[in-house]
Residue, then its C-alpha position, 0 to 999 in steps of 0.5 A: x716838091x711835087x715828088x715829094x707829094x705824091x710820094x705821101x700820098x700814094x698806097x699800095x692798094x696791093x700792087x706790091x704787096x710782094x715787093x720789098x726793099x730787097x726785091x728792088x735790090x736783086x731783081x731790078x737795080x743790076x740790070x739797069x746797067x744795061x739800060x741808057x738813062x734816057x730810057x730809064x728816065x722815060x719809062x719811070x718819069x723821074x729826072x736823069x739825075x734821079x735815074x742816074x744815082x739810082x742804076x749806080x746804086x746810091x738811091x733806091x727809088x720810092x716804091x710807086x716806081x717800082x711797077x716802072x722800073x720792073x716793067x722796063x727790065x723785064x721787057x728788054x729781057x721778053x724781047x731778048x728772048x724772043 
């Protein structure tokens, strides 16, 4: 349970000061379709599983993952544009 416990003992410290529940929902959740699991999950550190019930979206990943997942969808969209 060492999720467990850097999920408490984690802060915001600003971050995401912006980012909410929501945000995660419209701005990253329906892109992670186009992603492999194996990516998702080395990008974020969380279990394939884990990043399997997230991208079907029955899970919602804490917010200290957040910056990770943003990070992996807006890259792919920068290099798409490029």
């Amino acid at each position: 349970m060492e999720q467990n416990a850097r999920n408490r003992n984690w802060s915001r410290d600003g971050k995401t000061e912006a980012r909410d529940k929501a945000w995660f929902l419209r701005e990253v959740a329906p892109k992670l379709d186009a992603f492999p699991l194996s990516a998702i999950a080395d990008a974020t550190g969380l279990s394939l599983a884990a990043c399997s019930r997230i991208r079907a979206g029955t899970r919602i990943p804490h917010p200290r993952h957040w910056e990770a997942f943003h990070t992996i969808v807006e890259y792919t969209r920068c290099e798409s544009q490029t």
